[in-house]
N, C-alpha and C positions, 0 to 999 in steps of 0.2 A: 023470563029467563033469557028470551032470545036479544032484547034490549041487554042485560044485563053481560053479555056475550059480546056484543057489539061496541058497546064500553070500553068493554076491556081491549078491545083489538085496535079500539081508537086511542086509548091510549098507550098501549103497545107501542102504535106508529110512529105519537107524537114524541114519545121517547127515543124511538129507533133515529125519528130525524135531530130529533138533539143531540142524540149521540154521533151522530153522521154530522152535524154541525160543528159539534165540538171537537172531534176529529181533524175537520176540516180547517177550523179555527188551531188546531195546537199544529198542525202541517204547516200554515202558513208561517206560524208561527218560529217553529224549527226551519222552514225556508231562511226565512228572515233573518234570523242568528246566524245560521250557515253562512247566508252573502255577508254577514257583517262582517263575519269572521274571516271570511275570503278575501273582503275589501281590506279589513285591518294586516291581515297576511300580505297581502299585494302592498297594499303601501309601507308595509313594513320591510318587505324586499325591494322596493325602491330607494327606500329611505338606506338601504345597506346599500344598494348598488352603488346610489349618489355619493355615500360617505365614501364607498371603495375607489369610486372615480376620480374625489379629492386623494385619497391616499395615495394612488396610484399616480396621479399626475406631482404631486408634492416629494413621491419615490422619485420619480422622472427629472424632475428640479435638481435634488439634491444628487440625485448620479450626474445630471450634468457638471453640476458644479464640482461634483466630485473629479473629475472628467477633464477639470476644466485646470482644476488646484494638480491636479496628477501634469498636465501637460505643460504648467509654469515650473511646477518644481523639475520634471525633466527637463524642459528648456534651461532654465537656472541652472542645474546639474552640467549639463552640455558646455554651457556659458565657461564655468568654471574650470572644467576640464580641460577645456580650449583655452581659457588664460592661463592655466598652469603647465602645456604643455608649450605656450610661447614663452612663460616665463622660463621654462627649463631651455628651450634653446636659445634666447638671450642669454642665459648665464652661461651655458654652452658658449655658444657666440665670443663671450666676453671673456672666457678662462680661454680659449683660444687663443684671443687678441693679446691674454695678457703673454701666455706662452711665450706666442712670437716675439712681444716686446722686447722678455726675457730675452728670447734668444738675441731677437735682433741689438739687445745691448752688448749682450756678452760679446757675440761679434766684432760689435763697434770698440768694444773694450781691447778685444785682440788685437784688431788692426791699429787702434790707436798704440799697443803694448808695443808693435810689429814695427809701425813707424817710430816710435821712438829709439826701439834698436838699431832700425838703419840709420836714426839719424845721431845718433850717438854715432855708429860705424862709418857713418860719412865725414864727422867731424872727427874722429880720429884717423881718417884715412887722410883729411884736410893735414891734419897738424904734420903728420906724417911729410906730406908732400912739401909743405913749408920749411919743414928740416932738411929733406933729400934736395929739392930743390928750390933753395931761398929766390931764386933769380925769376922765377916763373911766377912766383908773385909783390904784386907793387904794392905799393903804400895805397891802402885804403882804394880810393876813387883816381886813382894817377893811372890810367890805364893805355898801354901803348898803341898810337895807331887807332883809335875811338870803339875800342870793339863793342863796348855794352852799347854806344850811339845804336847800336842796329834793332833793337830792341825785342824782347822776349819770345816773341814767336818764331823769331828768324835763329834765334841763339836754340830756340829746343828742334828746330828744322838739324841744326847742325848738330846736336848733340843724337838725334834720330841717325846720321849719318856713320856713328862713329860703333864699331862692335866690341870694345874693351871696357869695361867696366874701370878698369884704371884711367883710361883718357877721359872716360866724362868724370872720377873726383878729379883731376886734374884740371880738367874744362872749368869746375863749380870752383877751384880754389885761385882764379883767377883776381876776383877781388869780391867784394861784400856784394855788389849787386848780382854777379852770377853766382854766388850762393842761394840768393834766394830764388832762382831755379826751382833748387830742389823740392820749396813748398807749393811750386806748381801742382794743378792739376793732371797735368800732362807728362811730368818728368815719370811718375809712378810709374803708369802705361810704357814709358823708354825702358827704363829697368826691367819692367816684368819681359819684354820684348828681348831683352837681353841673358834673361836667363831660362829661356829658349832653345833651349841644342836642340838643331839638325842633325841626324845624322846617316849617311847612304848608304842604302843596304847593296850586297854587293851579291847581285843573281848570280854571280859565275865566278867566285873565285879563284878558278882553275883558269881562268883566260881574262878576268876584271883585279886590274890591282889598283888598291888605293894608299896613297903617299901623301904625310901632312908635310909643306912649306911654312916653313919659321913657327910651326906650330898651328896657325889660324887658316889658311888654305887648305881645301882638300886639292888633290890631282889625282886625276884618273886614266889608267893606262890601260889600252889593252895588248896584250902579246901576241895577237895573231887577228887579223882580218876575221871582224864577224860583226852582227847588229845584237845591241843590247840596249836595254831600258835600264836606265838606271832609278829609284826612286828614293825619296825620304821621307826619315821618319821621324816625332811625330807626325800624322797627318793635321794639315794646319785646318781649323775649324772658321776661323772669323779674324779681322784686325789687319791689317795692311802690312807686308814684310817684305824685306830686298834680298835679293840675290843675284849676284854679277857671277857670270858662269863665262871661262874664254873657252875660245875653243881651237885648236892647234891643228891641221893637217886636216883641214875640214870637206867634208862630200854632200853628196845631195842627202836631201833629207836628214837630219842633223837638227839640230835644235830643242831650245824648253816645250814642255808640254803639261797636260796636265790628263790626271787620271781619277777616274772613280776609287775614291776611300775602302768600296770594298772588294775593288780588283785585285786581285793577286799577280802581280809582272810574273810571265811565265819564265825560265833559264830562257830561251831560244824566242825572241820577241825586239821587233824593229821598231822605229818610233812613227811609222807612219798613222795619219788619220784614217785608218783603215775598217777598224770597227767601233762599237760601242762604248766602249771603256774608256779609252784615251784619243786627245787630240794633240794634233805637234805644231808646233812653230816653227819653221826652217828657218835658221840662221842665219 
């Protein structure tokens, strides 16, 4: 019985370590599958990272170039705005230009309309003069005494000399060559110089009298001992002009002068160089 005991406990054992074997063996076993499954995990999250690092960098590609396409088309955008803001001020520019043209024809049209009436009015003043006075003018180039010999510059020297507008058509209808005078450059400038009025303003007409002779002379008188400025008006701006001034009963300090445009001559005012405004020339 006691053998039969012993048996059994042996084999009890030999089963307990089979079972403990087997155990043993399904553990590793389960170990085993776990790492597998751990390994294929892990490289399966590699295998995503890498894919996402492609992604991500081929993201990165295409932002740039997105980036890239954004920054040619603003440029191009810029480009365009900038030609079309020169083309607007060239047409600006250009409607400008043409304005002025305009005007500047219209102008020229005027002064040509302008010239042609004086020059009608000087050939009727001409013909005029040929009737009133046949004797003043010669036949053609028969001129007495060589006056054209003197030649054009010295003839508008003389006609600058002369303040009637009657004596220079007079002058021009001397024969065909001082006619064409008038299409001088410079006869223009004579004329517009001629219609010009001076005229003197009179500070004190209680003690400043003024009297025209034959008409073209002023005279200036005073009635009682005192110093006065006399001045005139327009104030002359630019262009060379004469004036012969006598002077009759004459004392110190006396003479032309000249004054600031926006002096005011006061009544009660000498002509000395004494201040700022006016300087004198004694006689």
């Amino acid at each position: 019985r006691l053998e039969k005991q012993e048996i059994i406990k042996y084999k009890e054992e030999i089963l307990i370590e089979k079972e403990n074997e087997k155990r043993k063996i399904e553990q590793e076993l389960r170990y085993e599958r776990e790492e597998k499954k751990e390994k294929e995990k892990n490289e399966k999250i590699e295998q995503l990272e890498e894919q996402n690092k492609h992604k991500n960098e081929q993201l990165r590609r295409e932002r740039d170039e997105k980036e890239r396409i954004n920054q040619e088309l603003l440029k191009e955008r810029q480009e365009k705005i900038k030609e079309k803001k020169k083309a607007n001020d060239t047409e600006a520019r250009i409607q400008n230009i043409e304005k002025e043209n305009k005007k500047f024809k219209e102008n020229i049209k005027e002064e040509i309309i302008a010239l042609k009436t004086e020059n009608t009015k000087l050939k009727n003043e001409i013909e005029k003069i040929k009737v009133e006075y046949p004797q003043v003018i010669p036949h053609e180039y028969n001129v007495i005494g060589g006056l054209t010999g003197l030649g054009p510059d010295i003839m508008l020297e003389i006609l600058t000399e002369m303040i009637s507008f009657g004596n220079i058509v007079q002058f021009l209808g001397v024969c065909q060559k001082t006619l064409k005078l008038k299409n001088h450059d410079r006869f223009l400038k004579i004329v517009e110089l001629l219609k010009v009025l001076f005229v003197m303003k009179n500070p004190d007409p209680e003690t400043v009298i003024f009297e025209q002779v034959d008409g073209i002379l002023s005279k200036v008188k005073l009635n009682k001992q005192c110093e006065r400025a006399i001045g005139i008006d327009p104030v002359i701006t630019d262009g060379i002009y004469l004036f012969e001034i006598i002077y009759q009963n004459i004392t110190n300090h006396q003479g032309p002068g000249i004054v600031i445009a926006s002096y005011s001559i006061p009544k009660d005012c000498n002509a000395y160089s004494n201040n700022n405004n006016m300087l004198n020339f004694d006689a």
